[in-house]
VOPAGU-2260 file (C-alpha; in pm, 1 decimal, decimal comma):
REM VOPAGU-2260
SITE   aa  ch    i         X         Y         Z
SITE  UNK   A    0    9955,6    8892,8   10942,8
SITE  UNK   A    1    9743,1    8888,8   11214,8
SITE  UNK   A    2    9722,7    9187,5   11507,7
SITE  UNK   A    3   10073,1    9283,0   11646,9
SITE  UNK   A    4   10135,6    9293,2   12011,4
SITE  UNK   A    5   10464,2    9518,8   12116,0
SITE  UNK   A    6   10672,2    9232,9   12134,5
SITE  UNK   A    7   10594,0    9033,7   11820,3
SITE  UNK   A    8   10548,8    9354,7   11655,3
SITE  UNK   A    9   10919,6    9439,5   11711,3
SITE  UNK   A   10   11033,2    9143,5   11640,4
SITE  UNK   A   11   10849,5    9135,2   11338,2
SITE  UNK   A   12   10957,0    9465,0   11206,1
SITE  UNK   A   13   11324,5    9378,5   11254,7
SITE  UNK   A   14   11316,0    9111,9   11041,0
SITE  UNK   A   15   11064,4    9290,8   10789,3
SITE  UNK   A   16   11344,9    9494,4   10605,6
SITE  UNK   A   17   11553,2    9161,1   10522,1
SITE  UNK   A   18   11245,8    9031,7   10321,1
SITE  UNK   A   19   11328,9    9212,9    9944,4
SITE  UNK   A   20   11165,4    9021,3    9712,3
SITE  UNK   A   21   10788,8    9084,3    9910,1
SITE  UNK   A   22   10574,7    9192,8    9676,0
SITE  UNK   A   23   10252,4    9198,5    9861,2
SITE  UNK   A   24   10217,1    9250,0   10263,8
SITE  UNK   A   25    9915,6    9243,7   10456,6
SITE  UNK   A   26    9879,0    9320,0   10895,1
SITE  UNK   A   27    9548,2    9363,0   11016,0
SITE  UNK   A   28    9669,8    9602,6   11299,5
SITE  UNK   A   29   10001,1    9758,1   11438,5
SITE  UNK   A   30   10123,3   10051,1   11594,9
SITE  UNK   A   31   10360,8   10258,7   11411,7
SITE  UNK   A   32   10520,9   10518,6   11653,2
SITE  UNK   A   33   10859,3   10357,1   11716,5
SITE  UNK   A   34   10873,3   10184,3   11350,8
SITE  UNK   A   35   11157,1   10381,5   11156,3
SITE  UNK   A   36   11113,4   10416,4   10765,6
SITE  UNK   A   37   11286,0   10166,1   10525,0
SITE  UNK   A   38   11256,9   10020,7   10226,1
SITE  UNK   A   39   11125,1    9708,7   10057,7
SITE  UNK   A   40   11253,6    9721,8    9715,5
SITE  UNK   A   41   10951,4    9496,9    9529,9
SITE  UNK   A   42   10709,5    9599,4    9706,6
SITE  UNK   A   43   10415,5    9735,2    9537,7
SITE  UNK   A   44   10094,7    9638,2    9790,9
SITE  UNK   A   45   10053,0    9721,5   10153,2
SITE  UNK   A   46    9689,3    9660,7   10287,6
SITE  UNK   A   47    9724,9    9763,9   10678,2
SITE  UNK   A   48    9568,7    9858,5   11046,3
SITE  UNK   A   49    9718,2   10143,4   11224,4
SITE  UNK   A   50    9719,8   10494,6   11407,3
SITE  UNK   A   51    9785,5   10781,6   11237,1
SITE  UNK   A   52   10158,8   10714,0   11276,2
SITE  UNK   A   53   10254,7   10575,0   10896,7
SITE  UNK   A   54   10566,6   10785,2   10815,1
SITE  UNK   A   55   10712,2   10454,3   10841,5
SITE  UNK   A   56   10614,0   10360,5   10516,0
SITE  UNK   A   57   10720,5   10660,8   10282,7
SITE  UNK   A   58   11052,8   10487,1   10193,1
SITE  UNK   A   59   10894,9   10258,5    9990,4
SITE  UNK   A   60   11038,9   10258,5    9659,2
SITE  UNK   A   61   10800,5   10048,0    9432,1
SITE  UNK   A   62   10452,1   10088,6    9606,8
SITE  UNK   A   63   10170,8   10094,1    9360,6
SITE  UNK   A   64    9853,9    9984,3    9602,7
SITE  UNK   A   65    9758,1   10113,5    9955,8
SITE  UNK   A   66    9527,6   10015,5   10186,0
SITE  UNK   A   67    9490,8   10191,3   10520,6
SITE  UNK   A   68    9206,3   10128,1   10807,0
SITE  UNK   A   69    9296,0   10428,8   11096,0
SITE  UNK   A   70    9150,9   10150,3   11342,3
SITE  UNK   A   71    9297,6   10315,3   11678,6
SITE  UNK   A   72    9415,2   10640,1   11838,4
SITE  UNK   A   73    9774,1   10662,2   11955,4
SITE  UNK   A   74    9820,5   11052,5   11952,3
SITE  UNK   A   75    9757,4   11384,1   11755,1
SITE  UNK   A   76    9903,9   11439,6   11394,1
SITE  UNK   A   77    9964,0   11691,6   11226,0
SITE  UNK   A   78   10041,3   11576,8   10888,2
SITE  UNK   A   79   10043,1   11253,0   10718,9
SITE  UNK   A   80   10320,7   11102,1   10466,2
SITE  UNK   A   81   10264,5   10917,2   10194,9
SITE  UNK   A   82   10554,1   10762,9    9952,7
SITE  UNK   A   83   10491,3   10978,5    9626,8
SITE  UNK   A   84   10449,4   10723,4    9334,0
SITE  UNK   A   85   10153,7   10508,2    9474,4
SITE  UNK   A   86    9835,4   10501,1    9237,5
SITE  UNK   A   87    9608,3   10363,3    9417,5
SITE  UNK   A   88    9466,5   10451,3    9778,8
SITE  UNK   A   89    9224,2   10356,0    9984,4
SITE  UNK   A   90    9153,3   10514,8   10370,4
SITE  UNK   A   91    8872,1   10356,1   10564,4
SITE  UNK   A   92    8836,5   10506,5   10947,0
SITE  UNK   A   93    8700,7   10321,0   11228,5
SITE  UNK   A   94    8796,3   10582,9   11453,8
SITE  UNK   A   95    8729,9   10965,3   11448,3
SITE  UNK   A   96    8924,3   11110,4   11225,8
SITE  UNK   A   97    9012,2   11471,9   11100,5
SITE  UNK   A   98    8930,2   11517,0   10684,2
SITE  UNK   A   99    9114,4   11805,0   10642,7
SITE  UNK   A  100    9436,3   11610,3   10783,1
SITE  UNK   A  101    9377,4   11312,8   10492,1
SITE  UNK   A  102    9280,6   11580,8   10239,0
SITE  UNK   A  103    9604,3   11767,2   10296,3
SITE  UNK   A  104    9819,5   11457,8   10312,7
SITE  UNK   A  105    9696,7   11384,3    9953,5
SITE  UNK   A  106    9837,4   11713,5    9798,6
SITE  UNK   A  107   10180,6   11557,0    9630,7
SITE  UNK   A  108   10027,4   11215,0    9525,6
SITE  UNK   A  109   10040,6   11314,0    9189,3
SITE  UNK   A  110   10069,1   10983,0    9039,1
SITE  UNK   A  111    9707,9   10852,3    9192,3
SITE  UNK   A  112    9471,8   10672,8    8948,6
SITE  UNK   A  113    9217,8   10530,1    9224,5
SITE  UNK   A  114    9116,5   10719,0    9556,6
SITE  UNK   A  115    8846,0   10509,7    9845,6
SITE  UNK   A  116    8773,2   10719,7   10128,3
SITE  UNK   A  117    8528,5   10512,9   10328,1
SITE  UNK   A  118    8399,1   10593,6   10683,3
SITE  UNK   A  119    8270,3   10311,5   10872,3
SITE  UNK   A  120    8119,4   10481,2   11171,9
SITE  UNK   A  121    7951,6   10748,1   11253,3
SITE  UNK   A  122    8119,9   11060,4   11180,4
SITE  UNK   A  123    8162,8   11388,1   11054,7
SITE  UNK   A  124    7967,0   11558,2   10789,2
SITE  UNK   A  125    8171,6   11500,4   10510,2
SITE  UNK   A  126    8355,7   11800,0   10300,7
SITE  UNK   A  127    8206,5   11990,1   10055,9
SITE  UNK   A  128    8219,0   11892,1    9732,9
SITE  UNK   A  129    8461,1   12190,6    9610,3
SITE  UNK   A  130    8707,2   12101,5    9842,1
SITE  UNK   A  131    8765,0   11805,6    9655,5
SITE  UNK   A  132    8702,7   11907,6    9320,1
SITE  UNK   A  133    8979,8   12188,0    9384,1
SITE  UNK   A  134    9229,0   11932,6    9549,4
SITE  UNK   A  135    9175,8   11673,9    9196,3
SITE  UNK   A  136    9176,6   11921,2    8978,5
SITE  UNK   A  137    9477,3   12087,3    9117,8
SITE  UNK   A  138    9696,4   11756,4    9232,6
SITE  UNK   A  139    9544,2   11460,5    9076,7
SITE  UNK   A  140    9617,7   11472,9    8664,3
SITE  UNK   A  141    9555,0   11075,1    8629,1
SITE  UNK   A  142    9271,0   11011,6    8855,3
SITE  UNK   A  143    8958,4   10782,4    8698,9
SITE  UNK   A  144    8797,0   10655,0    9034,9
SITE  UNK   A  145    8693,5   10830,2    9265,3
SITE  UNK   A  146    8457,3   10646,4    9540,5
SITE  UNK   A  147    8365,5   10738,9    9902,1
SITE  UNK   A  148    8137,1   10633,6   10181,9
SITE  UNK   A  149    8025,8   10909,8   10469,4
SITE  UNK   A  150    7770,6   10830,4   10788,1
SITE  UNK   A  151    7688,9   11098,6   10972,5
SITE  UNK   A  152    7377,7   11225,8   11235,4
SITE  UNK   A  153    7155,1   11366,0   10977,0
SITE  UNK   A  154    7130,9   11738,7   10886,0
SITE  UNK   A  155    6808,3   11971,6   10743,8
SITE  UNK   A  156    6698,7   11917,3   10414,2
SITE  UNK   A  157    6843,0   12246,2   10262,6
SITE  UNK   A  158    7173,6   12137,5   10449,7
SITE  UNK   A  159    7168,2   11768,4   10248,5
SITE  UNK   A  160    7068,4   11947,8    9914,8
SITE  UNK   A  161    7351,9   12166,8    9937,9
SITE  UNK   A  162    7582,0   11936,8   10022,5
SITE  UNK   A  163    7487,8   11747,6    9704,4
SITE  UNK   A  164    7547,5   12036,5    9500,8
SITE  UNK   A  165    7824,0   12085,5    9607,4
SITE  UNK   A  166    7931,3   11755,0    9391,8
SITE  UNK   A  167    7742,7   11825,9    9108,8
SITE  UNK   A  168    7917,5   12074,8    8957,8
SITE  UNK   A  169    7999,6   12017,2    8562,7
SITE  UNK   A  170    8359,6   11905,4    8707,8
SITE  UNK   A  171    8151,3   11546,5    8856,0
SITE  UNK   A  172    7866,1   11605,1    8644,0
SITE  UNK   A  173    8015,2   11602,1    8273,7
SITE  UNK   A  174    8376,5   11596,1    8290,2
SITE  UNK   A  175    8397,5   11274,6    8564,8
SITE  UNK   A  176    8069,0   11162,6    8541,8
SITE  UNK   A  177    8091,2   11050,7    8890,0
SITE  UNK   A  178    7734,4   11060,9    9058,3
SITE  UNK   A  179    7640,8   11071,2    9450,1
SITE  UNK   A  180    7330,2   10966,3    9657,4
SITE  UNK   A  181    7218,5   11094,0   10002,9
SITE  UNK   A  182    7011,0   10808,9   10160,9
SITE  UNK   A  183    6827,6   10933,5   10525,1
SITE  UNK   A  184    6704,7   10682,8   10741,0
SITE  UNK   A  185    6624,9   10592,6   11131,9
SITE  UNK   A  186    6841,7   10286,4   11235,3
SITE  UNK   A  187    6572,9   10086,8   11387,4
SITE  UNK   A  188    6805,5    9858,7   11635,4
SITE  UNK   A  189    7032,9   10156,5   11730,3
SITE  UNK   A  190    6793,5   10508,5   11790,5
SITE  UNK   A  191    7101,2   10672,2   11989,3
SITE  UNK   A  192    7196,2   10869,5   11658,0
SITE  UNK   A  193    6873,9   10965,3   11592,8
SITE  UNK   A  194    6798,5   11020,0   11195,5
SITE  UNK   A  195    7145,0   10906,7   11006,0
SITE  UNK   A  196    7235,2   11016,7   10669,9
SITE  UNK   A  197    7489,4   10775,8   10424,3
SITE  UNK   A  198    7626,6   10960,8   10156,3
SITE  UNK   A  199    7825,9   10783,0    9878,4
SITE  UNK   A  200    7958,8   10713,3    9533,9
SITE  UNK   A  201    7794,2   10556,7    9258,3
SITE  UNK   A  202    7761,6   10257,2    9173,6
SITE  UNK   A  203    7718,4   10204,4    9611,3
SITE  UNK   A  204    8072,7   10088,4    9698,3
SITE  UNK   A  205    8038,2    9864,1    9943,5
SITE  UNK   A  206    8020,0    9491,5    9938,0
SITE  UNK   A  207    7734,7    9539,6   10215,9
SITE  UNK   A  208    7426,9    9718,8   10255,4
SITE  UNK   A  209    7169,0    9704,2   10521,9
SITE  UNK   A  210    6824,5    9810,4   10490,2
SITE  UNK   A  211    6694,4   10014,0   10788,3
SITE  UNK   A  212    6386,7   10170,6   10842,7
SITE  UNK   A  213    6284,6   10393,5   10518,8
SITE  UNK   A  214    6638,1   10325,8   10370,1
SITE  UNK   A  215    6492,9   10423,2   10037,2
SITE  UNK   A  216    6191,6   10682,0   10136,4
SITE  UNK   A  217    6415,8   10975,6   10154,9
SITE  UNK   A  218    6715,8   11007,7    9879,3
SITE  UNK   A  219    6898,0   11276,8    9683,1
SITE  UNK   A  220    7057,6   11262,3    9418,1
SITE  UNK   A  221    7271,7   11406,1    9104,2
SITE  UNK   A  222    7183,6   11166,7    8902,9
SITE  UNK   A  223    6937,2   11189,4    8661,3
SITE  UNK   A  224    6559,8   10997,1    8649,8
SITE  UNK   A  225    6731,6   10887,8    8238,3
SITE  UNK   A  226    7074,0   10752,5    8384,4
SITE  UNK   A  227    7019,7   10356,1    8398,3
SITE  UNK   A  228    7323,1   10318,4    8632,1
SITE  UNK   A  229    7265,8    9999,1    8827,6
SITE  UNK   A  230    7321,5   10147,3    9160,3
SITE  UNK   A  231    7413,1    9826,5    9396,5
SITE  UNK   A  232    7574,1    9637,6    9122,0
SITE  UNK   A  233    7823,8    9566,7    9388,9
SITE  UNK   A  234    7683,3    9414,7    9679,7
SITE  UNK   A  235    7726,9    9104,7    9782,8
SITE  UNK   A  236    7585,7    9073,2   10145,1
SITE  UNK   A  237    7228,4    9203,0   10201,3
SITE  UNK   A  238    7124,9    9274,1   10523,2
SITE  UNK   A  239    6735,6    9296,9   10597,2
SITE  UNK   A  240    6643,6    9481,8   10903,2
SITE  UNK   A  241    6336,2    9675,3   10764,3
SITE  UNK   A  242    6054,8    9529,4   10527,5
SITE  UNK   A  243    6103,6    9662,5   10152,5
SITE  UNK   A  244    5985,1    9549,1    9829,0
SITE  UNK   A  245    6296,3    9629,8    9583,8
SITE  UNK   A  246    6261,2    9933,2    9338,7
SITE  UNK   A  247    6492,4    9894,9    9017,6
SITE  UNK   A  248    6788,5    9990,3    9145,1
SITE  UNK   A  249    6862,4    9608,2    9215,3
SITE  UNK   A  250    6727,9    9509,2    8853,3
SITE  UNK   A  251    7132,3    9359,1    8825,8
SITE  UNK   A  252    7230,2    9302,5    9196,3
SITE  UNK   A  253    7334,7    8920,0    9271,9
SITE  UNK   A  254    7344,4    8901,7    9635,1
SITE  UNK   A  255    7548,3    8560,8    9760,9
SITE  UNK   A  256    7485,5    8651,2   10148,0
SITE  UNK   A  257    7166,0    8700,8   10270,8
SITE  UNK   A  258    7070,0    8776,5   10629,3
SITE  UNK   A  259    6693,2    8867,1   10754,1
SITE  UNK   A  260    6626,8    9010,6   11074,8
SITE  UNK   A  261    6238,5    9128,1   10991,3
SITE  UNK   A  262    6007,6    8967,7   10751,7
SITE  UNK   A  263    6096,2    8894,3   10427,6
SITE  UNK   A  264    5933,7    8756,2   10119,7
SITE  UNK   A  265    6114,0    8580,0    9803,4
SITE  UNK   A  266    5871,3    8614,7    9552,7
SITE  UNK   A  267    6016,1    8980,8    9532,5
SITE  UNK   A  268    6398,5    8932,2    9538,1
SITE  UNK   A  269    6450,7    8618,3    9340,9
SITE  UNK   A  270    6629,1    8829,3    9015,4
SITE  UNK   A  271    6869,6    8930,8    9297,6
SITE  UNK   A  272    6933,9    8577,3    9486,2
SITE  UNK   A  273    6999,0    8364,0    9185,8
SITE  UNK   A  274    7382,3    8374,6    9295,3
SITE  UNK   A  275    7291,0    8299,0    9686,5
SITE  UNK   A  276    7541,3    8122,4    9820,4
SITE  UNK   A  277    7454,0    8171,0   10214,7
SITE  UNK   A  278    7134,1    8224,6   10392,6
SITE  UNK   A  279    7127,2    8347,1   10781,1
SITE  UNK   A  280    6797,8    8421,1   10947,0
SITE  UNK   A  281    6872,7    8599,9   11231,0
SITE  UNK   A  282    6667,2    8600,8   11600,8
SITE  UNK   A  283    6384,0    8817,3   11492,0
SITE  UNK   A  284    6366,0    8712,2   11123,2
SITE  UNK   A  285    6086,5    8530,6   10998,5
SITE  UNK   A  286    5989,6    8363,3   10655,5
SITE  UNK   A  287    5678,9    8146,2   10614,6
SITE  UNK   A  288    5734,8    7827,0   10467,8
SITE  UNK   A  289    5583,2    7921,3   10111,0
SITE  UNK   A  290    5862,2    8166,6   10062,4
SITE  UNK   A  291    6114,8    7985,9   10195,3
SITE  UNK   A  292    6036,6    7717,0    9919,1
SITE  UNK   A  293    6015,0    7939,4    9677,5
SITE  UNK   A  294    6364,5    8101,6    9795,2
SITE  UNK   A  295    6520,9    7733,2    9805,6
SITE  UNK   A  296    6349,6    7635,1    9403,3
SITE  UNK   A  297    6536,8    7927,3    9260,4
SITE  UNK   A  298    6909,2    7939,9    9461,1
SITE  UNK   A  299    7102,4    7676,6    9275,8
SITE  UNK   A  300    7415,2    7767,0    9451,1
SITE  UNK   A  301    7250,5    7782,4    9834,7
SITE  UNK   A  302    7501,9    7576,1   10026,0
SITE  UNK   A  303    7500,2    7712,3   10396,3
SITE  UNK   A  304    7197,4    7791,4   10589,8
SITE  UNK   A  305    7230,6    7941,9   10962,1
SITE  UNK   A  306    6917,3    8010,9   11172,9
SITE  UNK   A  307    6751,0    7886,6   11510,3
SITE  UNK   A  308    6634,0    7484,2   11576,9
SITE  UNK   A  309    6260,1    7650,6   11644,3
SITE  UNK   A  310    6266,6    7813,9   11262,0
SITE  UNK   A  311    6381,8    7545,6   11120,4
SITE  UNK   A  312    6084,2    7323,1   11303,0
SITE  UNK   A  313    5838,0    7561,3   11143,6
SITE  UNK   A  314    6035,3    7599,6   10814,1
SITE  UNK   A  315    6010,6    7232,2   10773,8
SITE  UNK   A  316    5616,8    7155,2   10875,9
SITE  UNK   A  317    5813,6    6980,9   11179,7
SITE  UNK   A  318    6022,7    6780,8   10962,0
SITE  UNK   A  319    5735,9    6627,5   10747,8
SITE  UNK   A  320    5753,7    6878,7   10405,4
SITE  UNK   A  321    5913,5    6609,1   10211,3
SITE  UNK   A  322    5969,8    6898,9    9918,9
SITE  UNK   A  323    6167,3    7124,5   10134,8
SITE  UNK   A  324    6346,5    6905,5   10357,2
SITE  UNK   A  325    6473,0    6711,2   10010,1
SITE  UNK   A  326    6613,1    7080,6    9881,5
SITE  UNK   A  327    6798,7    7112,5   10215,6
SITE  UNK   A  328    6919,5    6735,5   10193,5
SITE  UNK   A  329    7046,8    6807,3    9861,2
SITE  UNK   A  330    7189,8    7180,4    9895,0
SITE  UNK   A  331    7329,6    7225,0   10234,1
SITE  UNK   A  332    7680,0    7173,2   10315,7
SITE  UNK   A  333    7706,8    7431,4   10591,0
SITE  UNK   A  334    7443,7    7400,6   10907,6
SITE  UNK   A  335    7471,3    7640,7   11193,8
SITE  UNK   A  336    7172,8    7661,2   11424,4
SITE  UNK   A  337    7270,0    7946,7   11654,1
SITE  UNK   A  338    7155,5    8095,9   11990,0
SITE  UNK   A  339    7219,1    7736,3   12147,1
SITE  UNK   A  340    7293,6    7883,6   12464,7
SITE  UNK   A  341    6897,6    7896,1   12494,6
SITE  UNK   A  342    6823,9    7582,0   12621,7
SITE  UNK   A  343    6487,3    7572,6   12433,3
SITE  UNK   A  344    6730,4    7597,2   12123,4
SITE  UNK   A  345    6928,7    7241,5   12222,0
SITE  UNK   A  346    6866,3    6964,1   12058,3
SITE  UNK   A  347    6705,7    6646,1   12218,6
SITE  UNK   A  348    6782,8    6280,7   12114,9
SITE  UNK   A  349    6463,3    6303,7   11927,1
SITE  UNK   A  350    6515,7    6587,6   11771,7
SITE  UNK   A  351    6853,2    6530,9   11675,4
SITE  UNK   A  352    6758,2    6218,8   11474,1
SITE  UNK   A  353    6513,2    6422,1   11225,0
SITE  UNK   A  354    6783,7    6676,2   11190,1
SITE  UNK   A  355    7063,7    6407,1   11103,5
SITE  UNK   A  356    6839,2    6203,4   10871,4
SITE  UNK   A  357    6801,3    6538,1   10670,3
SITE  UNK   A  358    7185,9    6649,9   10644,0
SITE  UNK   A  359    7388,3    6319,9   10703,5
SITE  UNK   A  360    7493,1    6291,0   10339,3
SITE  UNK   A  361    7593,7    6662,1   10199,8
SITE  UNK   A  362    7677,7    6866,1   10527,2
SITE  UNK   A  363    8043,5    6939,2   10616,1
SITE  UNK   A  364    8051,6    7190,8   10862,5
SITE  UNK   A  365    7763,9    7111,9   11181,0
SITE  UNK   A  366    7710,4    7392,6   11481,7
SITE  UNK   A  367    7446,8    7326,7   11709,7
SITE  UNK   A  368    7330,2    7277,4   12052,7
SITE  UNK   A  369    7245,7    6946,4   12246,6
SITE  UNK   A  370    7073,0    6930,9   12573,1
SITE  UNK   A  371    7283,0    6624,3   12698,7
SITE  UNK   A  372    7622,1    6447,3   12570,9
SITE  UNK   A  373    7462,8    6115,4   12639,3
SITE  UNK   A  374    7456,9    5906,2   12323,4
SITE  UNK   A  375    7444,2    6218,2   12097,4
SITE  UNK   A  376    7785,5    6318,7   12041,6
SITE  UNK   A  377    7899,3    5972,0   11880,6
SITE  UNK   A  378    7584,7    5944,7   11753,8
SITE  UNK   A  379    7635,0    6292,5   11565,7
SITE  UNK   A  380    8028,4    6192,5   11417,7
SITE  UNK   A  381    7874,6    5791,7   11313,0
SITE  UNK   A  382    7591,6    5907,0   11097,6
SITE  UNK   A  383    7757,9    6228,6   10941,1
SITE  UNK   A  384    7918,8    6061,2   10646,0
SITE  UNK   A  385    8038,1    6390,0   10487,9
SITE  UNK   A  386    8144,8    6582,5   10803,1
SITE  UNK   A  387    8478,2    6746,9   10790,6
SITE  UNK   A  388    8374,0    7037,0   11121,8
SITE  UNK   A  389    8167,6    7009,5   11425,2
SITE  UNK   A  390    8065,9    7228,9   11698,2
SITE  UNK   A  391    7877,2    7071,5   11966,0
SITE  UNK   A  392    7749,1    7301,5   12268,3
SITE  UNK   A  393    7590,1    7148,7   12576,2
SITE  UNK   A  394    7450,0    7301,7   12876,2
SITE  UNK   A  395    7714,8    7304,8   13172,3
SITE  UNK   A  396    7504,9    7067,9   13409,2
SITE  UNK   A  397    7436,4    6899,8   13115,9
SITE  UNK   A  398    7810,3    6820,1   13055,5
SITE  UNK   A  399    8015,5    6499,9   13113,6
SITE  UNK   A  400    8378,8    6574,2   13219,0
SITE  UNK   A  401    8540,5    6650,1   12873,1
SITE  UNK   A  402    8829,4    6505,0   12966,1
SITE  UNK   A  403    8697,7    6161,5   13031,5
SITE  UNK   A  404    8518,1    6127,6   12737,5
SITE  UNK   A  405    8573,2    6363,6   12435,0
SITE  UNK   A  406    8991,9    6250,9   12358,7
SITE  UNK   A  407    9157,6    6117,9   12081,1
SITE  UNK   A  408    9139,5    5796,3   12194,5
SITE  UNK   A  409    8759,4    5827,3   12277,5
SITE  UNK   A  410    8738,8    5927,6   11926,9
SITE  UNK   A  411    8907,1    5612,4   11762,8
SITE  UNK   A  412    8634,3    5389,6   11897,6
SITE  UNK   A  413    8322,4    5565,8   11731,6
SITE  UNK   A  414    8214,9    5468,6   11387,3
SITE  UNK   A  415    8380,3    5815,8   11234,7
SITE  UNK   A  416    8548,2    5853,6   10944,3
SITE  UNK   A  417    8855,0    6091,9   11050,1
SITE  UNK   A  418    9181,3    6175,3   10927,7
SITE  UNK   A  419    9422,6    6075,7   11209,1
SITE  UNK   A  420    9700,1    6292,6   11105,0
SITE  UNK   A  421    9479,2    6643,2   11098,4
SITE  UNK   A  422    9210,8    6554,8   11396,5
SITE  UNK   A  423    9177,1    6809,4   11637,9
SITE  UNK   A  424    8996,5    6816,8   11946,7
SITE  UNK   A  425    8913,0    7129,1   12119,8
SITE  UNK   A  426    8705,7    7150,7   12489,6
SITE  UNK   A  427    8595,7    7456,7   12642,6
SITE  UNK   A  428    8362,7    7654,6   12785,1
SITE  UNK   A  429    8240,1    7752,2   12428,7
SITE  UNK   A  430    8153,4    7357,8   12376,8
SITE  UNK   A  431    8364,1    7107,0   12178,6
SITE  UNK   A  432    8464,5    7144,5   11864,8
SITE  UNK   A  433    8611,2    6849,5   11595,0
SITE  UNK   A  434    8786,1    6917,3   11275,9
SITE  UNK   A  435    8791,0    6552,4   11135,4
């Protein structure tokens, strides 16, 4: 389920408690003051958006698996409730939250075998490690996993170190064996926080990890130089906003998205990339067109590419680097070429040609940016043999009126191959879109 309004959300809930065979329910957001507790007998997996009001949900009888994003702020709490038998929890705030209220909500969850706490902005300084070592030791008999994510405006030195030692007492050290990094680092897009500090679980738990300015100049540790734990074994979206060469932490990382918003050279990365699946180079990233070569000889999977018409100019020798613009023919089923609402970004008629006669046989899914509708549009659908998505922006005083022109029935008499049944035509301001 999507986000609830009031309305659908109450109509939703009333007919929620009817549903006893669910087994797994998902709602991205909802607001759980007025929502009464019941029961759904089978269910055991609840992945939700809320406030802090969830007492709704400690009726539920069967409940293995919860997932909980505190995504808004409805009003204080003083405690939370949790039904009893779950195993598995995971909190993730987006919005400030109070640790000591989760912390003391967990207290009767003796049953819990996995616990995510994962803050997503910037927050609080996290708890000390005792804290938690007292509330596990005391209230969690069957707990293997413990994993957690803090950012927070960064503190002294001394402050870090002791907060580090703090979880590396023999409890984490020998008994768990659960390690923790500190990394420091300036945010160079966003200087309003200053010097941040991300302090997490290892292996990093994420799926994501950006690399800021001296991301990996300033770390500490408990783990030791002799531990070979592959640290971002789990990422799968790498996020370049700084210039680094990787250290061996990623000897095992296989990232499938890539996106570069600063230099960035292949030669370095390719053990990581062999699993690249998508490729976005963002407004200020830049690749020369030796790397990017050697980036598209040793991605097998590479299938969508997203980036600006200009890089793509350059990344292709103007269209005439027969080696590179074969690669692309061959690998990319996805093409976005974003900030089209630059006009130097549109496509002419010219332009448009060399960019068709390079994806018209293997690309599905086509966004870009036109600087006129005349002949360009039908032109686009006719020579796209595989095409199954389009997004077509044009300038306003660049546009025909939609409703003249881009219809069903305009449609049927271009040379497109479309399913009649499924077409869909949408106009607006954001341009036109197909799905064929």
């Amino acid at each position: 389920m999507g986000q609830l309004n009031d309305r659908t959300q109450q109509l939703f809930f009333s007919l929620l408690p009817s549903l006893t065979n669910l087994i797994s329910l998902s709602i991205d957001s909802l607001c759980g003051k007025d929502i009464l507790p019941f029961d759904l007998p089978k269910l055991q997996k609840l992945i939700f958006g809320s406030c802090e009001n969830i007492d709704w949900i400690k009726n539920f009888s069967r409940i293995e698996t919860i997932e909980y994003t505190i995504n808004h702020f409805c009003e204080k709490k003083n405690k939370l409730i949790w039904p009893l038998i779950i195993k598995n929890l995971k909190i993730v705030f987006l919005v400030d939250t109070d640790y000591s209220l989760i912390l003391d909500s967990l207290v009767h969850l003796s049953q819990l075998i996995t616990l995510e706490i994962y803050e997503m902005r910037v927050g609080k300084v996290p708890l000390n490690g005792q804290r938690w070592e007292d509330l596990i030791r005391s209230s969690f008999p069957l707990l293997k996993t413990f994993k957690f994510y803090f950012i927070f405006r960064s503190l002294t030195s001394q402050k870090l170190k002791r907060l580090v030692a703090s979880y590396s007492t023999p409890f984490y050290i020998k008994e768990k064996q659960w390690f923790v990094y500190c990394n420091i680092f300036a945010n160079s897009k966003n200087n309003r926080y200053g010097k941040l500090s991300i302090f997490y679980t290892l292996p990093y738990p994420m799926k994501t990890l950006t690399i800021y300015k001296n991301s990996f100049k300033k770390t500490i540790s408990n783990l030791s130089i002799n531990n070979h734990l592959n640290i971002y074994t789990n990422i799968k979206t790498l996020i370049f906003e700084n210039y680094i060469k990787p250290n061996h932490d990623f000897n095992k990382t296989k990232i499938i998205n890539l996106v570069i918003n600063t230099q960035f050279e292949s030669i370095y990365w390719l053990h990581a990339l062999t699993k690249l699946e998508q490729l976005h180079i963002d407004h200020f990233g830049f690749i020369s067109m030796e790397q990017f070569q050697i980036l598209l000889d040793n991605t097998p999977y590479l299938y969508s590419l997203s980036l600006r018409k200009s890089q793509l100019i350059k990344l292709t020798d103007n269209w005439n680097d027969v080696h590179i613009c074969n690669h692309l023919s061959q690998k990319i089923r996805v093409l976005k070429l974003h900030s089209y609402k630059n006009p130097l970004e549109c496509l002419n008629r010219h332009e448009l040609e060399r960019i068709l006669s390079i994806f018209e046989t293997k690309c599905e899914y086509l966004s870009l940016g036109l600087q006129t509708t005349t002949n360009t549009i039908d032109y686009t659908l006719s020579r796209m043999s595989a095409l199954n998505y389009l997004h077509i922006f044009v300038r306003e005083k660049f546009r025909l009126p939609i409703t003249k022109t881009l219809t069903m029935e305009w449609l049927e008499k271009q040379q497109a191959q479309f399913n009649n049944s499924n077409c869909i035509i949408i106009n607006n301001i954001h341009g036109n879109y197909f799905w064929l």
